[in-house]
N, C-alpha and C positions, 0 to 999 in steps of 0.2 A: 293850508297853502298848497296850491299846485307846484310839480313836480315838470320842469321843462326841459324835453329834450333837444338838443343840437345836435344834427345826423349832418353829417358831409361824405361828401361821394363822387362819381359823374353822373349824378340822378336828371342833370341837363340834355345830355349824348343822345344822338336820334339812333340808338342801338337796343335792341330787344329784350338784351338778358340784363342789361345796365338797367333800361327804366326798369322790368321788371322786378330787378332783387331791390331797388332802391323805392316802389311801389312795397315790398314785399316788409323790409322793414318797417315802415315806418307805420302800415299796416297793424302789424304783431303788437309793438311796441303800443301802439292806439287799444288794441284788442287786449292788453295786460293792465290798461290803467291806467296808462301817462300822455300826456303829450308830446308830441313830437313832428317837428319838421326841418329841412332839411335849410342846411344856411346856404342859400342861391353865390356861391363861391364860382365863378365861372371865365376863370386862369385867361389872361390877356399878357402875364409878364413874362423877362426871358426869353422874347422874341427872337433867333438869331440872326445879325446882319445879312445884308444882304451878299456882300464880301465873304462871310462864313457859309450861307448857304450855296453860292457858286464853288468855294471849295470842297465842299462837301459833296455837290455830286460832281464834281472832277475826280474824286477819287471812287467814288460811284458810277463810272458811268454806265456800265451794264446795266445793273438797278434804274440807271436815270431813264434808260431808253425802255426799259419795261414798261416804268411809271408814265411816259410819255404816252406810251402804248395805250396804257390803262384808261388816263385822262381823257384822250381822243374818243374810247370808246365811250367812255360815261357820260362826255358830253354828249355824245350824239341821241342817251337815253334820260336825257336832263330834264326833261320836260316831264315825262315819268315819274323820275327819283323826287323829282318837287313835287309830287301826287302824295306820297312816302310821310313825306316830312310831315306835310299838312297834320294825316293821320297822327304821328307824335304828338305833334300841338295839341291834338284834340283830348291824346290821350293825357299828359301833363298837365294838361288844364286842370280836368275832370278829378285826377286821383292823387297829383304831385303837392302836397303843401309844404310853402316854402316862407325863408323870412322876409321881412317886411322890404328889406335893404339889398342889393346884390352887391358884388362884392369881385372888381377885375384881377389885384391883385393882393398879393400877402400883406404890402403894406395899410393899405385899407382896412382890413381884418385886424390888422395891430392896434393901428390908430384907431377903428370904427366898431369894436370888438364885441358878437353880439352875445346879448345874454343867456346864457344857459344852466341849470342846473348840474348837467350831465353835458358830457361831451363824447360822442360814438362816431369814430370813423371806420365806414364797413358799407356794403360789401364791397367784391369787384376788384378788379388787378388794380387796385387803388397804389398798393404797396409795389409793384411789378416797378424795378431801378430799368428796364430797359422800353418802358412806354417814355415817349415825351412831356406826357401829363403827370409823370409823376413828381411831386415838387410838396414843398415841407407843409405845406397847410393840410394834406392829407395823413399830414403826421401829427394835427393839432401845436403847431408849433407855435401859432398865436394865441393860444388859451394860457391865461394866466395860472401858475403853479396854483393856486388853492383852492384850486375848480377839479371835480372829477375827472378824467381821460379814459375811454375806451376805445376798443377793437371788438368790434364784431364781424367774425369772418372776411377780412381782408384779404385778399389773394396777392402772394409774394411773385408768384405766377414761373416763378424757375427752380432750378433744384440744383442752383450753385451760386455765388455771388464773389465778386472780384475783393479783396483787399481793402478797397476803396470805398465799394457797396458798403461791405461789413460796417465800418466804420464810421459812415455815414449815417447807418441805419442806426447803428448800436444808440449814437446820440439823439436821434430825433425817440427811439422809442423808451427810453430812462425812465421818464417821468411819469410812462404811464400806468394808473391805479392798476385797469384789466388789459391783458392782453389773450390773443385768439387769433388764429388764423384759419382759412377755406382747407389747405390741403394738409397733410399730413408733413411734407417735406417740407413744406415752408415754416410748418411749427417748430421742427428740428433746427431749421438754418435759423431762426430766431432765438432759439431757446440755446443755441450753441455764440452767439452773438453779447445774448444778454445775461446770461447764464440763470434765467427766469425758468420757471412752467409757465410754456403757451398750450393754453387749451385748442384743441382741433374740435371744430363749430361747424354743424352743415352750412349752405349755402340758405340766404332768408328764405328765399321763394321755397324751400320745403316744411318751412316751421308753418305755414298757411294749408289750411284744411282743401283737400280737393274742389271741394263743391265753392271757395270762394272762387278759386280760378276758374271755374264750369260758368259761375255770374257773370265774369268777366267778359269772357270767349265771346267769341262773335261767330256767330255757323256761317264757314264760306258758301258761296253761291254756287262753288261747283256740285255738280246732281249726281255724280257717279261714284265710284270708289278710285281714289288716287294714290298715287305714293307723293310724300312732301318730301321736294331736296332743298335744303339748304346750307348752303357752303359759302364759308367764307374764304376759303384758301384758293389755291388758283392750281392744284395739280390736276391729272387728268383721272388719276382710279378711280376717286370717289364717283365722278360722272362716269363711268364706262361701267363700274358697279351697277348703278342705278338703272342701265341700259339692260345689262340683265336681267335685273329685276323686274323690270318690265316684260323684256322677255319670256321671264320662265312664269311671270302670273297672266301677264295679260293686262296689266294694271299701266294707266295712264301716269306720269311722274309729271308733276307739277313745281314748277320753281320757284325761289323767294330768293331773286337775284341781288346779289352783294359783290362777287366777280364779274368781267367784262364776259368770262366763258358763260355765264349762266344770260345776260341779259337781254341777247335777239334769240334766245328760244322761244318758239312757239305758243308754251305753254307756263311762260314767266309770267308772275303775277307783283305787278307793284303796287295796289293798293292796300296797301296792309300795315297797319300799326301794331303796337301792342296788342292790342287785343283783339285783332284778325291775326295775328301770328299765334295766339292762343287757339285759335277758332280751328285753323289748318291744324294746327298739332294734333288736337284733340280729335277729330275728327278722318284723318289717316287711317287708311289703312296699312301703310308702312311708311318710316320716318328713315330717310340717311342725312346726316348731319355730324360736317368736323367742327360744330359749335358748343360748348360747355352748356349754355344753357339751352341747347337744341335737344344736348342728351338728356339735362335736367328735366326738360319740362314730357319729355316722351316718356317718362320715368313716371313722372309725376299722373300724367294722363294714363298712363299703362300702353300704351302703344307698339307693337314690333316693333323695331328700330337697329341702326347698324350705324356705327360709328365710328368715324375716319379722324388720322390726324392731320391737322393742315400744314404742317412744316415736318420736316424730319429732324428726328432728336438730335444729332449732332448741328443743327443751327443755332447760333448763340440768341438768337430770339425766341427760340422753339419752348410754346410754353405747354407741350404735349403731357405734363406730369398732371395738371388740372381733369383732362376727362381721363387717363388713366385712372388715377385714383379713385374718380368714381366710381366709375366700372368696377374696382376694383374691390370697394366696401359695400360697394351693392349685389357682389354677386354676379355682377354680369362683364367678366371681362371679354368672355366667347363673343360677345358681341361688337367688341372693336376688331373690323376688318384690316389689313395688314396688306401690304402689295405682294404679289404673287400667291396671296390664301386663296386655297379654292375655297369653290362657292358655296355656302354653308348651306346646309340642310335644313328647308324650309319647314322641317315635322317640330325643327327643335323650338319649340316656340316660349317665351318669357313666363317666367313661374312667380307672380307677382304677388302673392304671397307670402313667398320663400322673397323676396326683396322688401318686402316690409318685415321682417323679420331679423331685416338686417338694419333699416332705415330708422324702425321702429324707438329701438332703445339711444338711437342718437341725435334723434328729435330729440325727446325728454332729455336730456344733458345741454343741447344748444340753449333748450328755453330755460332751464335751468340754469346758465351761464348768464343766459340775457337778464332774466330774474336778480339775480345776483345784484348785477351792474344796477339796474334801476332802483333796486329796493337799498342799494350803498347808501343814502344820502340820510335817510329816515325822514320822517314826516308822513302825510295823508297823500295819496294819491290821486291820480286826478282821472277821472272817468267821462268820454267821448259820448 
């Protein structure tokens, strides 16, 4: 008897590191023996009125008039950014399997409840109380008690939580067999909640051997040596960085626009999916990027790279604890640039061996976790 897995996620999101780790899961899990795909779970409920959202930016209005800002400009590159999406589609198609059913809100899931073996919610700031997508289904809150529940690498995505949070979380996450999380501090805020061991789990996209990502990639059409930026945040360092960088090499910088700052440059490139976003990485000659899986994947490719936060840590959204900790178990904290650090010394360059060295023995534990969870049920497994 086959062995079925139930993966939820935002493995939907036209976002790079989201299909990626939700590409990356489901992957592994294939690569170990079992089935698995992903319940097309794609949140339409909790809408807020429209009375609540005009109150809400009345009390926003500086934010409203940024966002105003924002829009104005993305529409003007909309025709573009629809080039973007395409790309997703293509890649979703090709590598994303999902269930048979989709599924708007939680009550469908209750009422429509699909069947799984195993149930794994992971990766991604799934868990994150201050995204708007965060809501109980990513808590498995529709699986009935006599079905397994998992966490693989979930990102809490802060490194403090309100009274409220706590208590919330504490109940959605009770019931579950394994629990795990992405960073280190969020394993604490949970383990301190539920008074459990949460195991701290890489991110998927590193449990995947180099050379599958290499398959993937798509070699950009640019012929020269580039620097790849991409940023999601909208401060000015990280680009004024870059600007030197350019400077002191000589090296052209190429964008993967996601800010309105980045999107009438010159040398903004919007055709690019998953797996042209793999293709630029890998193929850089230097990477800056305030993206989690911007720094994951420059890591993974082995690439220089320099890495920026996109919010400053006293913002109560600021979910800058995510690439710290990386940096931080990999050895390469030198490498997150800071406002006012001078400009680091280009001799010093990434000792990627001494970061598998540190990557190494926590691979072997993550898939050993994963292991764990899939092999809980007993029975034959099922082979792709």
């Amino acid at each position: 008897m086959s062995i079925k897995v139930g993966l939820i996620s935002y493995h939907f999101l036209n976002n790079y590191g989201t299909m990626l780790q939700a590409y990356a899961l489901q992957r592994k899990i294939c690569e170990l023996g079992f089935e698995a795909e992903y319940i097309d779970y794609r949140f339409q409920e909790l809408r807020p009125s429209l009375f609540n959202v005009l109150l809400m930016r009345i009390k926003r209005f500086g934010i409203y008039i940024y966002q105003y800002k924002y829009y104005s400009v993305k529409a003007a590159y909309l025709s573009k950014l629809s080039i973007r999406k395409e790309y997703f589609k293509d890649f979703y198609t090709k590598h994303i399997r999902t269930s048979p059913s989709q599924y708007a809100t939680i009550r469908e899931l209750e009422l429509q409840q699909p069947e799984y073996d195993i149930y794994i919610v992971g990766s991604d700031q799934v868990w994150n109380p201050n995204l708007s997508c965060a809501r109980p289904a990513y808590y498995l809150s529709f699986v009935k008690d006599n079905k397994k529940k998992a966490s693989y690498a979930p990102s809490v995505g802060v490194v403090s939580l309100t009274s409220d949070q706590e208590q919330k979380m504490a109940g959605y996450i009770r019931n579950f067999n394994y629990l795990s999380c992405r960073e280190i501090s969020g394993a604490k805020l949970l383990e301190n909640i539920s008074g459990r061991n949460i195991s701290h789990v890489l991110d998927p996209t590193f449990l995947l051997d180099k050379t599958i990502w290499e398959e993937i990639a798509i070699r950009p059409r640019i012929t020269e040596p580039y620097i790849l930026c991409y940023f999601l945040g909208d401060t000015k360092q990280p680009r004024e960085f870059a600007l030197q960088l350019e400077n002191k090499t000589g090296i052209k910088a190429y964008y993967i626009p996601c800010s309105p700052l980045d999107m009438s440059k010159k040398t903004a490139i919007y055709d690019v999916g998953p797996a042209e976003f793999l293709g630029l990485i890998q193929n850089a000659s230097y990477v800056c990027t305030d993206s989690f899986h911007g720094n994951v994947f420059s890591i993974i490719f082995e690439r220089q790279f320099y890495s920026f936060c996109k919010r400053a840590d006293t913002e109560l959204t600021s979910d800058n604890s995510r690439i710290k900790e990386l940096l931080k178990y990999t050895g390469l904290e030198n490498r997150l640039i800071t406002i006012g650090q001078r400009f680091p010394d280009e001799k010093n360059k990434i000792d990627y061996q001494l970061v598998e060295s540190y990557l190494g023995p926590m691979k072997e534990r993550s898939e050993s976790y994963l292991l764990g969870i899939l092999h809980s049920t007993g029975g034959r497994s099922y082979v792709v």
